[in-house]
RODO-2510 file (C-alpha; in nm, 4 decimals, decimal comma):
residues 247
     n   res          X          Y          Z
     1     x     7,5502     9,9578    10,1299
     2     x     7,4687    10,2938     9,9684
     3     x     7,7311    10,5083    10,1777
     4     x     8,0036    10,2435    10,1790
     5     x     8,1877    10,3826     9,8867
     6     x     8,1708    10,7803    10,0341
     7     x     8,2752    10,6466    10,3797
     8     x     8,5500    10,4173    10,2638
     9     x     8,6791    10,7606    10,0439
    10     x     8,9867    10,9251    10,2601
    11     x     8,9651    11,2941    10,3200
    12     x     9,2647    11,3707    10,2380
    13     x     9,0910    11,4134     9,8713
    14     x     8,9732    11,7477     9,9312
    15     x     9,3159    11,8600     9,9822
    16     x     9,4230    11,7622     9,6434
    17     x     9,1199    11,9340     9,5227
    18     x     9,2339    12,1983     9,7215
    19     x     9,6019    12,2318     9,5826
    20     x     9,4720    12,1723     9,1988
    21     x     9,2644    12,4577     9,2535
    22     x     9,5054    12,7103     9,3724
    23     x     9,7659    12,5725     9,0714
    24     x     9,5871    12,8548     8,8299
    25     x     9,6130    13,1674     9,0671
    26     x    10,0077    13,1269     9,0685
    27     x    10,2135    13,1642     9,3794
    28     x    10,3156    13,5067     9,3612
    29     x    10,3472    13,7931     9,6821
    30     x    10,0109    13,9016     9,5472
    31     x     9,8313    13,5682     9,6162
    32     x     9,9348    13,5980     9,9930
    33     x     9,5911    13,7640    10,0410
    34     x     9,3854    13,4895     9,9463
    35     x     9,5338    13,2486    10,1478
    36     x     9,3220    13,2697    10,4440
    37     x     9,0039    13,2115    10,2484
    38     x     9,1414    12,9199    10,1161
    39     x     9,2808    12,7829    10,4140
    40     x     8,9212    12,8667    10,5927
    41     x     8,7289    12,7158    10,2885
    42     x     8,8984    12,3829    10,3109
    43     x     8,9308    12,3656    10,6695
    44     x     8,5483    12,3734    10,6475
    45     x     8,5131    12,1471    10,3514
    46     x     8,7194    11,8581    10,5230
    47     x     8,5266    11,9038    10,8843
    48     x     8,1644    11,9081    10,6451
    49     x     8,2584    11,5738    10,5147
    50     x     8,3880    11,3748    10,7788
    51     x     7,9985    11,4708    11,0033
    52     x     7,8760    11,3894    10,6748
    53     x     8,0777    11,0486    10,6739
    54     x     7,9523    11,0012    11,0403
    55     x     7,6083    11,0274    10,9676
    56     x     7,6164    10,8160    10,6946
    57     x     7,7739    10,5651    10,9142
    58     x     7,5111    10,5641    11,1793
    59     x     7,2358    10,5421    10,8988
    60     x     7,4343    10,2248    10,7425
    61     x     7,4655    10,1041    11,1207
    62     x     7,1130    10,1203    11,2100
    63     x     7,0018     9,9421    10,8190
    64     x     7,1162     9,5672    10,9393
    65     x     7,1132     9,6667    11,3131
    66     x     6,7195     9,7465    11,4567
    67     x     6,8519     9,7634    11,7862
    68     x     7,0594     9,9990    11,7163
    69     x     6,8577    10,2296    11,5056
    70     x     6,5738    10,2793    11,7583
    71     x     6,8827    10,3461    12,0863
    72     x     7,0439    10,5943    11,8184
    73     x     6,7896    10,7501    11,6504
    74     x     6,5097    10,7294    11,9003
    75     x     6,6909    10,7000    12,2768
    76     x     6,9900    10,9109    12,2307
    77     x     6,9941    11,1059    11,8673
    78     x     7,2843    11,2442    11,7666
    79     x     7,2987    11,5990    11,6129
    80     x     7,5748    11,7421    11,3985
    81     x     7,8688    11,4382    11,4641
    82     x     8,1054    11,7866    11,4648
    83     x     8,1796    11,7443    11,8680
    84     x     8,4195    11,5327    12,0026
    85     x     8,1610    11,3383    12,1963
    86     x     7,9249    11,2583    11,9003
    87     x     8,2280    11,1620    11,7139
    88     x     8,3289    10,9201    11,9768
    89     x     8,0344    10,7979    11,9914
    90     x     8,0266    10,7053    11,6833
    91     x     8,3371    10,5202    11,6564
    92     x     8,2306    10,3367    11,9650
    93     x     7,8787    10,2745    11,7696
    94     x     8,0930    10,0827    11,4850
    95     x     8,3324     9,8929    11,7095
    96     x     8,0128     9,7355    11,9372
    97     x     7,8075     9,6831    11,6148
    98     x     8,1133     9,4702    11,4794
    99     x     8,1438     9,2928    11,7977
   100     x     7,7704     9,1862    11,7941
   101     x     7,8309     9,0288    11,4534
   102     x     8,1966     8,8959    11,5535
   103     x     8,2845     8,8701    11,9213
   104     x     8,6630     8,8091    11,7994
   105     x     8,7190     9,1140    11,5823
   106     x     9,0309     9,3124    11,7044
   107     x     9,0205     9,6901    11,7256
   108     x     9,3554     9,9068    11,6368
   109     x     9,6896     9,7462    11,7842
   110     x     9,9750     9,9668    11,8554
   111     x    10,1804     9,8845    11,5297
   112     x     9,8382     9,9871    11,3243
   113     x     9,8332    10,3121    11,4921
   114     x    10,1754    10,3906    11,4492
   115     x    10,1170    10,2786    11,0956
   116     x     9,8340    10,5549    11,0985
   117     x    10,0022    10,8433    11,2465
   118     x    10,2970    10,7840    10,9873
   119     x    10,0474    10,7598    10,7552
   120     x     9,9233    11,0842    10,8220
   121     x    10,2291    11,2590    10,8282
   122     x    10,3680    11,1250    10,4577
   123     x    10,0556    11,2115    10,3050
   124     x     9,9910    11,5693    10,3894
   125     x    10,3785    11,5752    10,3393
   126     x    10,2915    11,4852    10,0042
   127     x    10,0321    11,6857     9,9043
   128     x    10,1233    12,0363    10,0249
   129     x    10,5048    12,0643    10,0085
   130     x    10,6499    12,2648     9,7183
   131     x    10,2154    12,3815     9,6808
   132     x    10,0815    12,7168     9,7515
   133     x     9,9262    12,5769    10,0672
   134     x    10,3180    12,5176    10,2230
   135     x    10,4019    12,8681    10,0687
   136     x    10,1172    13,0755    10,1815
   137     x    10,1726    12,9361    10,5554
   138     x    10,5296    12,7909    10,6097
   139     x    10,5821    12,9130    10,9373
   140     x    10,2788    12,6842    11,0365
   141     x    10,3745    12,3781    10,8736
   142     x    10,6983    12,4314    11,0343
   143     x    10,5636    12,4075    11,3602
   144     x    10,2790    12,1742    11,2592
   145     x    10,6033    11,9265    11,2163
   146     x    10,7572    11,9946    11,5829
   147     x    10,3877    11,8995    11,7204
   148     x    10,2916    11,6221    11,5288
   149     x    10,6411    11,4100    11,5407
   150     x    10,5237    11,3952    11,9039
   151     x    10,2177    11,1727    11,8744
   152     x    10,2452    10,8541    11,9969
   153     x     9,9983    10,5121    11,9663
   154     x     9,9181    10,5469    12,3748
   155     x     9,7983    10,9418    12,2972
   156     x     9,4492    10,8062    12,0890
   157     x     9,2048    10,4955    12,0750
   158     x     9,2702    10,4826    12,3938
   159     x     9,0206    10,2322    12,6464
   160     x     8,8855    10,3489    12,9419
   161     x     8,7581    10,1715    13,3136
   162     x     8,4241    10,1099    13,0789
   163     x     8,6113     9,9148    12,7882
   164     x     8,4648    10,2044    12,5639
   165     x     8,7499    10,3467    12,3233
   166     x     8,8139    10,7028    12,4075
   167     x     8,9476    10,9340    12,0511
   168     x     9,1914    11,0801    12,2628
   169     x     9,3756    11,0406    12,5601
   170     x     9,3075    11,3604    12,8048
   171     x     9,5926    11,5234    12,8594
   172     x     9,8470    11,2509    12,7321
   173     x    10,1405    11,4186    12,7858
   174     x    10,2797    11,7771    12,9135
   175     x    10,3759    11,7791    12,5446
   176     x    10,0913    11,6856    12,3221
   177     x     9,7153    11,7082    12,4412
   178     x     9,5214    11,5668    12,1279
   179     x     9,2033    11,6448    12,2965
   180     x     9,2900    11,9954    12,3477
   181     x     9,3769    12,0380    11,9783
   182     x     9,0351    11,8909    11,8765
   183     x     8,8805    12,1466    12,1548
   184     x     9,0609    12,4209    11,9364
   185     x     8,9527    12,2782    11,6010
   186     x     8,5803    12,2630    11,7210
   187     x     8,6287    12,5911    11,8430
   188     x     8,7592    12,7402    11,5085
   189     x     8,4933    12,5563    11,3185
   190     x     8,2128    12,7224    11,4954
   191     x     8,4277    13,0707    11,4365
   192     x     8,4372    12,9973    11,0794
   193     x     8,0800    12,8168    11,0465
   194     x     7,8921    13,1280    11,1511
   195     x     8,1333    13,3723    11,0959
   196     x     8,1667    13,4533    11,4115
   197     x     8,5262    13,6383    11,3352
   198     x     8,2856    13,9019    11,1385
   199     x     8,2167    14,0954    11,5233
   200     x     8,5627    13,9690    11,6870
   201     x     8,9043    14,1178    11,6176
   202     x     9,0468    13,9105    11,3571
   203     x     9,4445    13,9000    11,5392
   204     x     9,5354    13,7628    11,8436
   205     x     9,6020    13,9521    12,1562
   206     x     9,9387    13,9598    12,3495
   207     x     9,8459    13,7689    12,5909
   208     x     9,7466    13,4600    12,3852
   209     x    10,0101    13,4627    12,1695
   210     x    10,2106    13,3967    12,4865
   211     x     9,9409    13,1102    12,5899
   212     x    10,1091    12,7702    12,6221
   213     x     9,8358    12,5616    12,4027
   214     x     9,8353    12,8883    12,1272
   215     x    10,0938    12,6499    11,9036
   216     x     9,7637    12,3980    11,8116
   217     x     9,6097    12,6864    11,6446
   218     x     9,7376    12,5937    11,2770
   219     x     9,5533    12,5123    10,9916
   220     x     9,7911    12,1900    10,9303
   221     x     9,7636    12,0621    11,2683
   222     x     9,3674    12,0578    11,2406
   223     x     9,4326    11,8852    10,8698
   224     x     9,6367    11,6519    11,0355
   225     x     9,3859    11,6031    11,3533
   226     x     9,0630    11,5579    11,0791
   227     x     9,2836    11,2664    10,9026
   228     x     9,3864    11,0870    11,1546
   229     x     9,0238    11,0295    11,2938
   230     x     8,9327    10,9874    10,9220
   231     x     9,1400    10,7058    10,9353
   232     x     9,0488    10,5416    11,2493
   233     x     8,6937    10,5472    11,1140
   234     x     8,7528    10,3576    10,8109
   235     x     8,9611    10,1257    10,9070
   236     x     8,7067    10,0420    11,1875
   237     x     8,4490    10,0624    10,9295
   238     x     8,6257     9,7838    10,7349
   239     x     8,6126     9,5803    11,0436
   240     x     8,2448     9,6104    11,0070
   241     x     8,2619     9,5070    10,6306
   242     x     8,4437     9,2385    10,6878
   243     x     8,2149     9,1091    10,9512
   244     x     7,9092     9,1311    10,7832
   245     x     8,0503     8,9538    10,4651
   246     x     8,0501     9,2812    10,2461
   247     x     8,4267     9,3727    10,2027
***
């Protein structure tokens, strides 16, 4: 198992990295002007590894499982695992390779996804509060935490007619759309990817300021978004572990 130790490391890592990093460039007025870049730069750093991770879980997949390999890498390739649909693929790769080795292993219950979302919610709590991340864009994290008190264990790892687990209940609720906040986060990682803002005006207009789904563009929302499916993945990939006798 080459990968297992990358793919069993959390994301959330690069965000310390992140916060260490900024500790020497102090937290004065002045620094306010770096702050995008280093919001972009890890933004991009966290979606890099977790296509990265899923990659290296379809290559780790497709080792034991021949079947598999030729369907994924011959029938239906994946590309970049940065989309939502290659990522749910993915996850639904893991759960049915499981279930060919154990017919019995359980997927996420409700008190495990709770678990997660809390999860999520102490850690980044924990690493960016009182850092220059929280400084730099408080008015974000503040509304980050209105949005993300919201999500619920019937909003992702959802099943559908097919019995194939969905990342993210379509529009869940009039409140919370995870699947719209993913579109949003794909979107910006494209805009940021191949700096697409370089030709586009860099502020939003009027008019989507005053757009209802405007609120999910925030840097700690898409943290928050990256981790969570981060930790569906390896606790799914533990699953597999376990199955197979190596965890």
């Amino acid at each position: 198992m080459k990968h297992k130790d990358f793919i069993l490391s959390p994301i959330t890592n690069l965000m310390n990295e992140a916060v260490t990093a900024c500790v020497g460039v102090g937290d004065g007025m002045g620094t306010a002007t770096i702050s995008e870049h280093i919001m972009q730069s890890l933004f991009l750093r966290m979606t890099g590894f977790q296509e990265q991770k899923m990659k290296c879980i379809c290559w780790e997949l497709a080792t034991y499982d021949y079947e598999y390999r030729y369907k994924r890498f011959k029938q239906a390739p994946i590309g970049e695992c940065s989309n939502y649909k290659e990522k749910n693929l993915v996850i639904n790769d893991i759960i049915d390779c499981t279930k060919k080795i154990d017919e019995n292993t359980t997927l996420l219950a409700n008190i495990q996804k709770t678990s997660i979302v809390q999860s999520v919610i102490s850690e980044i709590d924990s690493i960016v509060l009182d850092t220059n991340l929280h400084k730099w864009q408080s008015r974000q994290y503040d509304n980050y935490k209105k949005i993300i008190k919201k999500i619920k264990p019937n909003h992702f790892f959802v099943s559908d007619k097919n019995n194939t687990i969905s990342l993210f209940k379509k529009k869940a609720s009039t409140d919370l759309d995870l699947f719209t906040i993913y579109d949003k986060l794909y979107r910006h990682r494209n805009r940021c990817a191949h700096n697409l803002l370089s030709y586009q005006e860099n502020l939003p207009t009027l008019s989507k300021l005053f757009e209802k789904d405007y609120a999910y563009e925030n840097y700690f929302l898409r943290f928050a978004v990256l981790i969570l499916i981060d930790k569906i993945t390896i606790e799914l990939y533990k699953k597999y572990l376990i199955a197979m006798s190596l965890l």
